[in-house]
DOVEXVEX-473634 format. One record per residue: y, z, x of N, C-alpha, C, CB in turn. Coordinates in nm, 3 decimals. Glycine has a CB too. Layout:
BEGIN
+---------+---------+---------+---------+---------+---------+---------+---------+---------+---------+---------+---------+
!     n.y !     n.z !     n.x !    ca.y !    ca.z !    ca.x !     c.y !     c.z !     c.x !    cb.y !    cb.z !    cb.x !
+---------+---------+---------+---------+---------+---------+---------+---------+---------+---------+---------+---------+
!       Y !       Z !       X !       Y !       Z !       X !       Y !       Z !       X !       Y !       Z !       X !
...
+---------+---------+---------+---------+---------+---------+---------+---------+---------+---------+---------+---------+
***
This chain:
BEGIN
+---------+---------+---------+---------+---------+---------+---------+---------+---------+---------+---------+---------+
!     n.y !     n.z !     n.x !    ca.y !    ca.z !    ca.x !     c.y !     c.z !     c.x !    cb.y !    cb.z !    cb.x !
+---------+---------+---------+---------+---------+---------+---------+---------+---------+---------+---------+---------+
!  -1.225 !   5.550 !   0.753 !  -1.287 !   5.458 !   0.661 !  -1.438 !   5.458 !   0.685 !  -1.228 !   5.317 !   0.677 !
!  -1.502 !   5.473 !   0.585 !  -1.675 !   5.444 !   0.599 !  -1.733 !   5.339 !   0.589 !  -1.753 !   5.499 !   0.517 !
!  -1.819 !   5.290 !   0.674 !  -1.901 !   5.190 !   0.671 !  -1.968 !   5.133 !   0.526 !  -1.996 !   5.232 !   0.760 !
!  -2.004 !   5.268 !   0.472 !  -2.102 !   5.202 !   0.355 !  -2.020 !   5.180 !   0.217 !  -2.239 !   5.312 !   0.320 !
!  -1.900 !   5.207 !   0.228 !  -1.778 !   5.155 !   0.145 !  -1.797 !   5.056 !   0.062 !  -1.675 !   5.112 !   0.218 !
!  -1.837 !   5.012 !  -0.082 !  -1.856 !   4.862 !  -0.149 !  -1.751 !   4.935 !  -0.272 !  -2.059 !   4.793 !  -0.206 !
!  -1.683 !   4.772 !  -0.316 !  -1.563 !   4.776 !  -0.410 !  -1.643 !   4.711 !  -0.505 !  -1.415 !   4.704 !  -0.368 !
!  -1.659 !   4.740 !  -0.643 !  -1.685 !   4.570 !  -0.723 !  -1.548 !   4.564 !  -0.829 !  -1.876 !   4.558 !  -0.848 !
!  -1.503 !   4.484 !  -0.818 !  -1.410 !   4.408 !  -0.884 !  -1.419 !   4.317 !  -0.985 !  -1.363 !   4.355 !  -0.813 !
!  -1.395 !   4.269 !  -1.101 !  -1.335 !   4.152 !  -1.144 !  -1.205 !   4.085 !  -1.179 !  -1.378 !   4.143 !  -1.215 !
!  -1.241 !   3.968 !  -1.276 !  -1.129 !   3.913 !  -1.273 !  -1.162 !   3.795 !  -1.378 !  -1.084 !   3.878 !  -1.128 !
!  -1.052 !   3.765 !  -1.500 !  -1.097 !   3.687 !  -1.571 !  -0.957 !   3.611 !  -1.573 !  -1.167 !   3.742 !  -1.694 !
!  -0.983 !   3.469 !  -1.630 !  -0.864 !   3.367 !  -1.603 !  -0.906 !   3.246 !  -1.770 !  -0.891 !   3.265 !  -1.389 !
!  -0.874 !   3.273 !  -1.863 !  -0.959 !   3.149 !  -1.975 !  -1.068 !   3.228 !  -1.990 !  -1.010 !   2.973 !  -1.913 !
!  -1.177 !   3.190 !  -2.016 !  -1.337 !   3.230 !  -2.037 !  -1.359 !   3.177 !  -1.884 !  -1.445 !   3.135 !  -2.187 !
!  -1.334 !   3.199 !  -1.793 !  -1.395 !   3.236 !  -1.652 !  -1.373 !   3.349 !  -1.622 !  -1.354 !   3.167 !  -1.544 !
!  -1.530 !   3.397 !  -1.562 !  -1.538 !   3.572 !  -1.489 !  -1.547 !   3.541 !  -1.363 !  -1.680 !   3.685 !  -1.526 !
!  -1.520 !   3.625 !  -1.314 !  -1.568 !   3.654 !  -1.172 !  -1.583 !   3.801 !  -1.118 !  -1.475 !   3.587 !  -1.082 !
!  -1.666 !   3.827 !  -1.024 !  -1.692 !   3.923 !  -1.017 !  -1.729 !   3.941 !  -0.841 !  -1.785 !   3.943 !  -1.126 !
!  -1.634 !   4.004 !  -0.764 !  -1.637 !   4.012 !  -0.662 !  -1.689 !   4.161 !  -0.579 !  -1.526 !   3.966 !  -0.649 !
!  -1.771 !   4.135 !  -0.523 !  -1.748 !   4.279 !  -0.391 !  -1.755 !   4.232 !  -0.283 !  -1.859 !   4.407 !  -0.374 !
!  -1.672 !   4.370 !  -0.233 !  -1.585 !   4.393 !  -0.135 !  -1.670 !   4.503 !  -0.032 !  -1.440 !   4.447 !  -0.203 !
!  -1.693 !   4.443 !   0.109 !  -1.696 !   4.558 !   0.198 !  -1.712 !   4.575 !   0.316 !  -1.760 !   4.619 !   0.173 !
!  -1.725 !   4.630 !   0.406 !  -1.656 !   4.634 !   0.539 !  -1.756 !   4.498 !   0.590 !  -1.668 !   4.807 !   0.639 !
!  -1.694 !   4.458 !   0.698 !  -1.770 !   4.339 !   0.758 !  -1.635 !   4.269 !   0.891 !  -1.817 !   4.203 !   0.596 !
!  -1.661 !   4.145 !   0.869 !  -1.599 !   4.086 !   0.940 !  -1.536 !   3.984 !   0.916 !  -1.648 !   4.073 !   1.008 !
!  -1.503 !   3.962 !   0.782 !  -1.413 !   3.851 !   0.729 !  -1.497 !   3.755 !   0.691 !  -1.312 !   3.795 !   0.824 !
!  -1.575 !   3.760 !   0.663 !  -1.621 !   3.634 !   0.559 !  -1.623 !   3.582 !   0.448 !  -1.695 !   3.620 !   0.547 !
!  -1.643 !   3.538 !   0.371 !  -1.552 !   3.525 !   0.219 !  -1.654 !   3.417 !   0.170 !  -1.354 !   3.460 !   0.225 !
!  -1.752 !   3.458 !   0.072 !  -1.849 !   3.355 !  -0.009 !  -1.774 !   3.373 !  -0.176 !  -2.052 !   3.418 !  -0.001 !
!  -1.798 !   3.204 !  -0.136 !  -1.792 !   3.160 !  -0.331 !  -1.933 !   3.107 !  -0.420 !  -1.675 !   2.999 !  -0.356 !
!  -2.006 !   3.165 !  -0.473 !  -2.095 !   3.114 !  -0.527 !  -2.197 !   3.093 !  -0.429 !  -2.054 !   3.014 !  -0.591 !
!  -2.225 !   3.165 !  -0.329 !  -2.332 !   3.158 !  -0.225 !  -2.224 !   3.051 !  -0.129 !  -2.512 !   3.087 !  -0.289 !
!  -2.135 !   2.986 !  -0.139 !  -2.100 !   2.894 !  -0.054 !  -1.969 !   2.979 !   0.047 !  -2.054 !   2.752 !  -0.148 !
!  -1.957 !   2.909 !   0.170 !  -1.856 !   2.940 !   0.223 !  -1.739 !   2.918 !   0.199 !  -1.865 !   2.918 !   0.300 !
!  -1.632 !   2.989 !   0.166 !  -1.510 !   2.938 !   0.119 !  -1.442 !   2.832 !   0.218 !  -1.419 !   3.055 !   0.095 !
!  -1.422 !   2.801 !   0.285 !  -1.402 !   2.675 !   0.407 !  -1.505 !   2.561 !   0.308 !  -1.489 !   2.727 !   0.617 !
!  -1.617 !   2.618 !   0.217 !  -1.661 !   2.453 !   0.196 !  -1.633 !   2.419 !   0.083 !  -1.806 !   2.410 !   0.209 !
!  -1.593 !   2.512 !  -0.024 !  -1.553 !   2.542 !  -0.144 !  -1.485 !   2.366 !  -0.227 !  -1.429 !   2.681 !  -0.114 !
!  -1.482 !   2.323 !  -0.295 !  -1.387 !   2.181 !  -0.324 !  -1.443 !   2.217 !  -0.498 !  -1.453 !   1.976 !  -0.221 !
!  -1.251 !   2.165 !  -0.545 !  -1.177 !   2.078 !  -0.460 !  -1.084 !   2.163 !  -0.378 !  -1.102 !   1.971 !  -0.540 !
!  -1.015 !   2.098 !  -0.315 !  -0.923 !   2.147 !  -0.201 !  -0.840 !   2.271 !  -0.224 !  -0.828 !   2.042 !  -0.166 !
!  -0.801 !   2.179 !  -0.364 !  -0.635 !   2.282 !  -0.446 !  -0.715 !   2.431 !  -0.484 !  -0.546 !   2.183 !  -0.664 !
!  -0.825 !   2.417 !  -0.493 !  -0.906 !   2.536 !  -0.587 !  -0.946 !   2.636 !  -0.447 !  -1.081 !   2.461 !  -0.696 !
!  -0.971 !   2.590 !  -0.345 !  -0.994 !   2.630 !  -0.195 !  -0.869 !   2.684 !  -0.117 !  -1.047 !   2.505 !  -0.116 !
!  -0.727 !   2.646 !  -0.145 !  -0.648 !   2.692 !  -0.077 !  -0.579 !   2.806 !  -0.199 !  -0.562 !   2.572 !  -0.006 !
!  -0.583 !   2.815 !  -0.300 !  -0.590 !   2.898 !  -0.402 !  -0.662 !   3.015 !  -0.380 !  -0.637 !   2.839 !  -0.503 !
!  -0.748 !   3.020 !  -0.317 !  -0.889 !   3.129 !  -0.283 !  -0.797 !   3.160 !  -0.153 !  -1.095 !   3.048 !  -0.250 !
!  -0.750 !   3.118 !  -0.087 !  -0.745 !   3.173 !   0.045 !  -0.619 !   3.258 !   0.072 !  -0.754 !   3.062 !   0.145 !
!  -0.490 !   3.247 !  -0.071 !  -0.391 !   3.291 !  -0.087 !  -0.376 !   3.465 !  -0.033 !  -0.372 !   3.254 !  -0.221 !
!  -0.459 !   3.539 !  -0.103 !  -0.471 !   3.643 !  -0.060 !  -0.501 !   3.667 !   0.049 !  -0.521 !   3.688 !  -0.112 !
!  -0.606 !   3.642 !   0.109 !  -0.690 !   3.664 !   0.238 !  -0.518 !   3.639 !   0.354 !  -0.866 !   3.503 !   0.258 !
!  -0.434 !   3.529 !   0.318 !  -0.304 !   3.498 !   0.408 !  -0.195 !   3.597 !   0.383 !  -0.242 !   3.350 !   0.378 !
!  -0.212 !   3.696 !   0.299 !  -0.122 !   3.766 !   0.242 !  -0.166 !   3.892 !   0.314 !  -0.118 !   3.761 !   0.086 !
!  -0.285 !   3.910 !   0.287 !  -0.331 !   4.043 !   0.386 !  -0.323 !   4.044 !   0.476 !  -0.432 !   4.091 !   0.398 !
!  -0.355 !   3.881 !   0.557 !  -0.292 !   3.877 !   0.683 !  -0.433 !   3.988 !   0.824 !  -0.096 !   3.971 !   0.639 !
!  -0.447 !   4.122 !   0.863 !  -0.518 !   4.123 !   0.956 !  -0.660 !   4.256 !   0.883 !  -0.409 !   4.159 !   1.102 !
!  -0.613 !   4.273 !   0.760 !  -0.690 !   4.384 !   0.692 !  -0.800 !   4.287 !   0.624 !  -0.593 !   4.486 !   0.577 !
!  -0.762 !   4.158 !   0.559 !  -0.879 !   4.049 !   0.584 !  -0.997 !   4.026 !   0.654 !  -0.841 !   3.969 !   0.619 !
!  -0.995 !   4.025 !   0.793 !  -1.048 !   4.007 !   0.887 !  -1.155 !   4.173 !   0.894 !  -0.929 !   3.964 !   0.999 !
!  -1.156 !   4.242 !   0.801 !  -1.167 !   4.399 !   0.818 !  -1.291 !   4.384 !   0.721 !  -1.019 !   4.516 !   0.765 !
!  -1.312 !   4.266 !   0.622 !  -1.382 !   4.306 !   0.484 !  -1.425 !   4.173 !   0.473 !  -1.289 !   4.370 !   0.348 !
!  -1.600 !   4.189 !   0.433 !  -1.701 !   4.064 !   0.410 !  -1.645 !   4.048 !   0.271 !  -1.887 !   4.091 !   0.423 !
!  -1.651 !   3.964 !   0.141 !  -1.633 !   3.959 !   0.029 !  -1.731 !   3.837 !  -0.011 !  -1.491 !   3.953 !   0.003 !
!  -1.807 !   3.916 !  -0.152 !  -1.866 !   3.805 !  -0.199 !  -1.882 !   3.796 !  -0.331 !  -1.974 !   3.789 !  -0.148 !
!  -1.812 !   3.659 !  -0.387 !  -1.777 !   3.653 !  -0.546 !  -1.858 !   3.528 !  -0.629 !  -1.602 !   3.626 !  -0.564 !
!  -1.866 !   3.584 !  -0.755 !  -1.979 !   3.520 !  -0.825 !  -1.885 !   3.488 !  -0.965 !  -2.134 !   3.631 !  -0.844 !
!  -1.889 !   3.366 !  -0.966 !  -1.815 !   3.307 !  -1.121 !  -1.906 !   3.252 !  -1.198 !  -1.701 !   3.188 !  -1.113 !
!  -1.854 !   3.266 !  -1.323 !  -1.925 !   3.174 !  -1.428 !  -1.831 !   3.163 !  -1.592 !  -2.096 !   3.254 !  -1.455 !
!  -1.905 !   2.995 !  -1.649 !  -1.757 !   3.021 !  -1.736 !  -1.671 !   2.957 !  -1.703 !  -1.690 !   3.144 !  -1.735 !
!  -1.604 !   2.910 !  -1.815 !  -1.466 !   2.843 !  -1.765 !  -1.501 !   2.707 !  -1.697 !  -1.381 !   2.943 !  -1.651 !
!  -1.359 !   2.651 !  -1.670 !  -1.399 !   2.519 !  -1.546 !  -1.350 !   2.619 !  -1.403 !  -1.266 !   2.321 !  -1.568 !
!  -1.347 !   2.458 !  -1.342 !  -1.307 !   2.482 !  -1.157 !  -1.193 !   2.568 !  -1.162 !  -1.254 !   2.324 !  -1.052 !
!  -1.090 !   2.548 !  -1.186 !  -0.956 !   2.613 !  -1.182 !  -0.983 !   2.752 !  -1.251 !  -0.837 !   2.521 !  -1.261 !
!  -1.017 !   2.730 !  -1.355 !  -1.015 !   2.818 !  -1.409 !  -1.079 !   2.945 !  -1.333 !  -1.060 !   2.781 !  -1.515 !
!  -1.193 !   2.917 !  -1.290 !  -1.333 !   2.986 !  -1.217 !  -1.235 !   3.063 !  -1.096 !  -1.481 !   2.842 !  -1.139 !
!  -1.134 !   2.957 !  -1.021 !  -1.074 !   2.946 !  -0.893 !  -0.963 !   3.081 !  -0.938 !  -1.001 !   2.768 !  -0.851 !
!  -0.901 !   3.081 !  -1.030 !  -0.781 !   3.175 !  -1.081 !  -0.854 !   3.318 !  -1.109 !  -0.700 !   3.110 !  -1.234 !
!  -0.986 !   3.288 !  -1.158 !  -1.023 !   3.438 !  -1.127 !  -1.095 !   3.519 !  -1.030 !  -1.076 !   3.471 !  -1.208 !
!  -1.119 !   3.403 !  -0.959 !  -1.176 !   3.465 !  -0.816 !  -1.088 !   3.471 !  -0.743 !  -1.278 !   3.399 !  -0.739 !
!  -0.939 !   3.424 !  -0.750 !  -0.856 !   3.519 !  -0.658 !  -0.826 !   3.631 !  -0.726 !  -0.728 !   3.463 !  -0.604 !
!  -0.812 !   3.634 !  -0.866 !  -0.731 !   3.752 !  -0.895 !  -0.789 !   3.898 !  -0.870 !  -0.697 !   3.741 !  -1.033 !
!  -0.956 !   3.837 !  -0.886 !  -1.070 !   3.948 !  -0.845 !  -1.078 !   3.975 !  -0.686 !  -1.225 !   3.892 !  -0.894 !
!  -1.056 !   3.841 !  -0.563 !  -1.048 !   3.877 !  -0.431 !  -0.943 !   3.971 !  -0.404 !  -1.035 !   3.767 !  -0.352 !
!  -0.815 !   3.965 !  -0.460 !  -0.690 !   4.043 !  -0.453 !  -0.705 !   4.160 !  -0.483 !  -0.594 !   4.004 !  -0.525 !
!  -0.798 !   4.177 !  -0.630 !  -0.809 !   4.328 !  -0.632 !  -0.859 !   4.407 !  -0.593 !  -0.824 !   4.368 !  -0.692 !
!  -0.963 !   4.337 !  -0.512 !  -1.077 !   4.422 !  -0.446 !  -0.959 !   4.457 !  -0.294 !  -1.268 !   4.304 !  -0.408 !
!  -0.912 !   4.345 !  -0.265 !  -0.873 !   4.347 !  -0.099 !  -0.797 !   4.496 !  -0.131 !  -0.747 !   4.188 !  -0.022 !
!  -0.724 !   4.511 !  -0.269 !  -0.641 !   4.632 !  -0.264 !  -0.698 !   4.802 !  -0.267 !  -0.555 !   4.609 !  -0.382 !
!  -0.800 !   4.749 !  -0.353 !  -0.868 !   4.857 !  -0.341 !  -0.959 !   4.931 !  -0.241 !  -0.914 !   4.846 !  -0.417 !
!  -1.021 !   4.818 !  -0.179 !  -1.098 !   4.865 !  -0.030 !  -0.966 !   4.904 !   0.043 !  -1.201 !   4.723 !   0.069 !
!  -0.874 !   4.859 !   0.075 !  -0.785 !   4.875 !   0.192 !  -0.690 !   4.984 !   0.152 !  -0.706 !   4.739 !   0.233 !
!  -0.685 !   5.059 !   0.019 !  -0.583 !   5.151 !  -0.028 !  -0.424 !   5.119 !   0.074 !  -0.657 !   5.324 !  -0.006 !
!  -0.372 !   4.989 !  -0.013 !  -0.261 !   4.946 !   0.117 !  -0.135 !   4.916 !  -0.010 !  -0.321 !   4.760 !   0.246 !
!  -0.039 !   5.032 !  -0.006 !   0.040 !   5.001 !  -0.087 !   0.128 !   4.888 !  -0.048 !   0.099 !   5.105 !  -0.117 !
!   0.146 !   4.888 !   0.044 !   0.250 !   4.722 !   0.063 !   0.185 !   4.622 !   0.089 !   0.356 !   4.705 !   0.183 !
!   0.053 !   4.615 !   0.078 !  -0.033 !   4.514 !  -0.002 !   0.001 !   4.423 !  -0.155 !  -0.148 !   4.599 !  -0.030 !
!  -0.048 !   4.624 !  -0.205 !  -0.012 !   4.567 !  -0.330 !   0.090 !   4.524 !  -0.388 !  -0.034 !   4.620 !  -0.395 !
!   0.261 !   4.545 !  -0.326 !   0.360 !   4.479 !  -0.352 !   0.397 !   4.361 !  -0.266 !   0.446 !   4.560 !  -0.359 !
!   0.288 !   4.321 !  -0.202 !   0.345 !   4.180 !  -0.064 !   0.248 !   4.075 !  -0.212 !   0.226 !   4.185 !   0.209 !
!   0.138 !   4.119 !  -0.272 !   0.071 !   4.073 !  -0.408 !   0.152 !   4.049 !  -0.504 !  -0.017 !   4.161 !  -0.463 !
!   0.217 !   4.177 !  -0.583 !   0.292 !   4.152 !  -0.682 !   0.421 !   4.047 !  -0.639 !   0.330 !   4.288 !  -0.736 !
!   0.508 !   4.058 !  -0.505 !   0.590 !   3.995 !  -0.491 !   0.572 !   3.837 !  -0.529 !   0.620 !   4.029 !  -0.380 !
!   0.452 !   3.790 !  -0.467 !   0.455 !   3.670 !  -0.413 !   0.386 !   3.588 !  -0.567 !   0.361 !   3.666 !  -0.248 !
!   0.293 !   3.667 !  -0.631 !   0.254 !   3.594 !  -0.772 !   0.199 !   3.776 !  -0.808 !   0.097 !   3.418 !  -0.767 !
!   0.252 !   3.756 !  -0.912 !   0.198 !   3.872 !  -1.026 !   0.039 !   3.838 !  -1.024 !   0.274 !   3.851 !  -1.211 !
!   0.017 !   3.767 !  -1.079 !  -0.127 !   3.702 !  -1.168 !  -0.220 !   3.682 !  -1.052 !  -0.104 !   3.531 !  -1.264 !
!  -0.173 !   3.772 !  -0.893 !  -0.262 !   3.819 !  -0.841 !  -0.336 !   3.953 !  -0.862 !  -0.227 !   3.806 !  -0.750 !
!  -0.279 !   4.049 !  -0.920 !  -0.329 !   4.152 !  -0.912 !  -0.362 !   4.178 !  -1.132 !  -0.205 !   4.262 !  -0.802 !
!  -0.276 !   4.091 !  -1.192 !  -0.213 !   4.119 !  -1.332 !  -0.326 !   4.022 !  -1.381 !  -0.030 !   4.077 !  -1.367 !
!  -0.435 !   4.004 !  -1.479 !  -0.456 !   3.886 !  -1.556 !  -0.365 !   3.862 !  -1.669 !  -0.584 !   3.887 !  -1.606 !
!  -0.411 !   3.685 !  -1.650 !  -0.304 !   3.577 !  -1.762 !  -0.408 !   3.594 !  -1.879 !  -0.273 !   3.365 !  -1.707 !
!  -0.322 !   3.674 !  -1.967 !  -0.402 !   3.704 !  -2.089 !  -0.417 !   3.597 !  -2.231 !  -0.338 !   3.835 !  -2.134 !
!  -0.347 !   3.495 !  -2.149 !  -0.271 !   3.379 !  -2.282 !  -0.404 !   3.305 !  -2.283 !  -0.101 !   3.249 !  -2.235 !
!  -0.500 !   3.246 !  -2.387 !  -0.608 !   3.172 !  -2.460 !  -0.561 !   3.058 !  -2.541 !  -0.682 !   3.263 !  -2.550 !
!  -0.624 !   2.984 !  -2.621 !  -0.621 !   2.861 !  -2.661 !  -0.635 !   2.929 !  -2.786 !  -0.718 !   2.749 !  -2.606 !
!  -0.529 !   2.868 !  -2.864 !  -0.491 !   2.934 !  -3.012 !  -0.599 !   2.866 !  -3.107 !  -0.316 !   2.896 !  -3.072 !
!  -0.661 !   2.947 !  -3.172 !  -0.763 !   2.903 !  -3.261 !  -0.708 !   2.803 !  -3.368 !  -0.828 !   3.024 !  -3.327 !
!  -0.808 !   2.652 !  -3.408 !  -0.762 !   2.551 !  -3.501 !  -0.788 !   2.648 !  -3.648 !  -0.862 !   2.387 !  -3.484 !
!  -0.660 !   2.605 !  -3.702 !  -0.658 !   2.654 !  -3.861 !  -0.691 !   2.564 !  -3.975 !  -0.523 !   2.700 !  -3.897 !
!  -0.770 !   2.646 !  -4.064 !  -0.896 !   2.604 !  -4.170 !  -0.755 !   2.480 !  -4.252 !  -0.987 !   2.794 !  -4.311 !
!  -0.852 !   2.384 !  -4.337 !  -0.814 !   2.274 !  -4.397 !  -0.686 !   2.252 !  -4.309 !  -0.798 !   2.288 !  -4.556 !
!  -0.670 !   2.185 !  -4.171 !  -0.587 !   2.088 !  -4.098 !  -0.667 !   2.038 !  -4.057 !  -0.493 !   2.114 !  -4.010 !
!  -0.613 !   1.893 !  -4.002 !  -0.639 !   1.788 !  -3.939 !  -0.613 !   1.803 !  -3.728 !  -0.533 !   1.680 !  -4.032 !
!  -0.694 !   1.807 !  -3.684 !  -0.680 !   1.770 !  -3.542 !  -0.644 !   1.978 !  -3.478 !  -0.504 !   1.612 !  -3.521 !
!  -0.532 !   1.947 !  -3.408 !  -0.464 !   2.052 !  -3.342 !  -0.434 !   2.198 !  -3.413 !  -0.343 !   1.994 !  -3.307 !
!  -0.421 !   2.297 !  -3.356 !  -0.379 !   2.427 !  -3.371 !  -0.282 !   2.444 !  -3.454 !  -0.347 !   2.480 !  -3.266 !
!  -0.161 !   2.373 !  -3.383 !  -0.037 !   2.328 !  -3.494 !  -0.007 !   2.292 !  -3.586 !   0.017 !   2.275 !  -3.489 !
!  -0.080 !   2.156 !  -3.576 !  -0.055 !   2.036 !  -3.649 !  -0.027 !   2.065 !  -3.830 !  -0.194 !   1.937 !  -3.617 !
!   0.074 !   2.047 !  -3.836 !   0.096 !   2.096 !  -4.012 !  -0.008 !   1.937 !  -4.048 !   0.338 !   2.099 !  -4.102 !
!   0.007 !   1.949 !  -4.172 !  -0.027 !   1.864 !  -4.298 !   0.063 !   1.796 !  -4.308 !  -0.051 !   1.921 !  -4.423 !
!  -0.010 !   1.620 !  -4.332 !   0.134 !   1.531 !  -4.324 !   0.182 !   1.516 !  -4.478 !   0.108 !   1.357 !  -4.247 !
!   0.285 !   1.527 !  -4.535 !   0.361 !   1.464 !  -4.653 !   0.392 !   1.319 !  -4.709 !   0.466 !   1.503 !  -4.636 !
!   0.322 !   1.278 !  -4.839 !   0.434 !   1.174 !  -4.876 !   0.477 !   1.184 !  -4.996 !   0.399 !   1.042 !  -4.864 !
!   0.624 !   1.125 !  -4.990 !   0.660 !   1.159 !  -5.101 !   0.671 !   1.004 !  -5.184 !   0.792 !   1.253 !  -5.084 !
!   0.587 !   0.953 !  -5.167 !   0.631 !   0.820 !  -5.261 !   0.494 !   0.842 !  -5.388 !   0.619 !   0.626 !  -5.144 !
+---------+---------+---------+---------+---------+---------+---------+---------+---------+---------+---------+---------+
***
């Protein structure tokens, strides 16, 4: 493996990007310039760390640093793992990686391609929402 090795990755989740690289170091893991340990809220922080527990000691092998924008928190959070995951796979060329990934959640390595269904012309409110009837 070479030192000067860099992955760039993304990863989109809703209208959140992210965009991660990957490369040799010593396990550190930035979100937005921040340390992932300071990352909040919590749920969006242990979400980020899913992979890094899945890789388990090839983690500890690779600095990573990811940049979101777009979207909300969660949202932001779903594509910076899906982008940490892909990079971890690709720097580490680790096929039972990539299936200890697919096993455990698809939509680590796969993006959720599903969006917010566009509102349709002359209705009221929602996406759905038919037109109400009366018949009197």
């Amino acid at each position: 493996m070479t030192t000067n090795k860099i992955i760039i990755v993304s990863g989109k989740r809703k209208s959140a990007i992210a965009r991660a690289v990957v490369r040799a170091g010593t396990g550190i893991v930035m979100v937005n310039n921040t340390l992932l340990d300071q990352c909040s809220p919590k749920i969006a922080m242990m979400l980020l760390q899913e992979p890094l527990l899945l890789a388990g000691e090839g983690a500890t092998k690779v600095d990573i640093e990811i940049d979101t924008r777009g979207g909300g928190i969660m949202g932001q959070a779903e594509a910076a793992r899906l982008a940490m995951a892909k990079g971890l796979v690709a720097f580490l060329r680790d096929k039972k990686l990539e299936k200890a990934f697919l096993e455990y959640d698809r939509h680590m390595l796969v993006a959720d391609v599903r969006r917010k269904e566009v509102r349709k012309p002359n209705r009221h409110g929602k996406a759905r929402a038919a037109v109400q009837k009366s018949y009197r």
